[in-house]
KOLBARO-992491 format. One record per residue (C-alpha): residue in one letter; x, y, z. Coordinates in steps of 0.25 Angstrom, whole numbers, plus 5000, padded with zeros to 4 digits. Layout:
AXYZ...
REM end
This chain:
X500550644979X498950614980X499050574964X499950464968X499350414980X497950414973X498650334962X499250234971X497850234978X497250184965X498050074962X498050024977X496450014975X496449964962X497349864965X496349824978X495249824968X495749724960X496249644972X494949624977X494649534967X495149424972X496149394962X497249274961X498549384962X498249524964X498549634957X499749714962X499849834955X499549904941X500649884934X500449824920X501349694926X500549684939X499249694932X499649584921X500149494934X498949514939X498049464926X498949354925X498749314940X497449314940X497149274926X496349394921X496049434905X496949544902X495949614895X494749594905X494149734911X494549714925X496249704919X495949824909X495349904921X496649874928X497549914918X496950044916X496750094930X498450064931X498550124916X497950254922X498650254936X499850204929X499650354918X499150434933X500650384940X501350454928X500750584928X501650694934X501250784944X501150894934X500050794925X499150784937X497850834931X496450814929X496850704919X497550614934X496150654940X495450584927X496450474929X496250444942X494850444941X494850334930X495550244938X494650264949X493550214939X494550124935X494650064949X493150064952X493049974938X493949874943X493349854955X491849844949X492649744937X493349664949X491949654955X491249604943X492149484941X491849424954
REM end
């Protein structure tokens, strides 16, 4: 159960990262839909480095929610480590554009 609550944990804080930038619609979840409203909303490149951070932090969290309990290994830790890095990227990419 602490796998799960750690990955709901990190999407609820990089979904605050993000929202502190100030943006036109915030960005509601990590879904490939929600991300894509939110690049339209706010008029974003689709390929520019803040967007391709936040598709690959919901990619990993995304390929974390689909391990078993069995797969649960040194490979989740490594995983959820990156989007830890992947987190503390958006937030300094997100203060670089102010």
């Amino acid at each position: 159960m602490s796998e799960f609550n750690n990955r709901i944990a990190a999407q609820r804080e990089i979904l605050i990262v993000v929202n502190r930038g100030g943006w036109r619609e915030e960005l509601f979840g990590l879904s490939s839909g929600a991300i894509d409203r939110w690049i339209n909303a706010n008029r974003l490149e689709n390929g520019s480095a803040l967007v391709e951070l936040i598709r690959q932090a919901a990619d990993k969290l995304f390929f974390l929610s689909n391990k078993s309990q069995e797969q649960i290994t040194e490979d989740y830790k490594h995983l959820s480590g990156e989007v830890s890095a992947l987190t503390d990227q958006i937030k300094q990419t997100i203060i670089n554009m102010r």
